[in-house]
C-alpha positions in Angstrom: 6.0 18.1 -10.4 6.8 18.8 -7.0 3.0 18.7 -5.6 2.9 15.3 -7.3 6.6 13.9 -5.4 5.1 14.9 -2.3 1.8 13.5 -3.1 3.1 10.1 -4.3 5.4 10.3 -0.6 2.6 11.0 1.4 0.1 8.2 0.2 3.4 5.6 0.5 3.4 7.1 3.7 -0.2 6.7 4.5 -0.1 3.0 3.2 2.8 2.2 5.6 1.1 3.3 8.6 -1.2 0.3 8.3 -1.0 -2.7 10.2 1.1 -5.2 8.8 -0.1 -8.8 8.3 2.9 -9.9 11.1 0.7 -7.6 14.1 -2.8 -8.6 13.2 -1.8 -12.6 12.9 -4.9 -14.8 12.4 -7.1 -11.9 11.5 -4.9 -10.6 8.9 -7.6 -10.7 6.0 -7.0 -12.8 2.6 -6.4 -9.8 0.2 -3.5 -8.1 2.9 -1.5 -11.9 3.2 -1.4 -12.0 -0.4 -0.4 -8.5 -0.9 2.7 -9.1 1.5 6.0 -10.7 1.1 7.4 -13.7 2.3 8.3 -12.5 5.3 5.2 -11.1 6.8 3.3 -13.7 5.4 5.2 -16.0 7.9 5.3 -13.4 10.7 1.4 -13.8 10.3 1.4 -17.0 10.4 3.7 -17.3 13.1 1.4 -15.0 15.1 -1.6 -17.0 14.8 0.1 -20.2 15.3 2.0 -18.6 18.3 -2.2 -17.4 19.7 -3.9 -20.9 19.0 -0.5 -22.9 20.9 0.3 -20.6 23.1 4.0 -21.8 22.1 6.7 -20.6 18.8 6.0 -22.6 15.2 8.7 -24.5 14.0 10.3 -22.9 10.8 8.4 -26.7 8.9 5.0 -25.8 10.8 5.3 -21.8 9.9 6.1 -22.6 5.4 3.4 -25.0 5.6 1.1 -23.7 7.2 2.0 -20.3 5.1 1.4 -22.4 1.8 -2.2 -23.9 2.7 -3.3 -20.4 3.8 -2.1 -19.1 0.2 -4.0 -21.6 -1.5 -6.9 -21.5 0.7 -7.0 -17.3 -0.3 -6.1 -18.3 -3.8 -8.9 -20.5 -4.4 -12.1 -20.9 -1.3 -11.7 -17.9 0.7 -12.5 -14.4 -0.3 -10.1 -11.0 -0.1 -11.9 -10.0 3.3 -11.6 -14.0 4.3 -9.3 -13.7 7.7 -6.1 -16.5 7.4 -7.5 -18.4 10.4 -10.1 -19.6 8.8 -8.0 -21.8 6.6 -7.5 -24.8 7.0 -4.0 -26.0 8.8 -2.0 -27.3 11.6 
């Protein structure tokens, strides 16, 4: 039982050490943005926005923008589909 706690710790661990959606911004692919909460959904969108303007979303610009690139993953684009390529603002 133990070998299997640390296991279990050690791959959570493993999976953390990933980049999160918020650092990779516009390249984040389809199948991480869906896989992450609210938050770093919108600190990836807030990233690419912040890279294509070269100046900070609104909070309006950021949810919008966050729901077209859900239903552009949901439906058109494909898990390794990166969010910039959907369409928005």
């Amino acid at each position: 039982m133990r070998r299997l706690t640390t296991a279990v710790v050690l791959g959570a661990g493993a999976a953390l050490a990933g980049c999160s959606p918020a650092q990779t911004g516009g390249d984040t692919t389809c199948k991480n943005f869906l896989g992450a909460e609210i938050s770093q959904q919108d600190g990836a969108v807030s990233k690419l926005l912040k890279d294509e303007r070269g100046k900070e979303a609104t909070n309006l610009e950021i949810t919008g923008t966050r729901i077209a690139v859900q239903a552009y993953c949901q439906t058109a684009g494909t898990p390794d589909s990166k969010i910039k390529q959907a369409p928005h603002l």
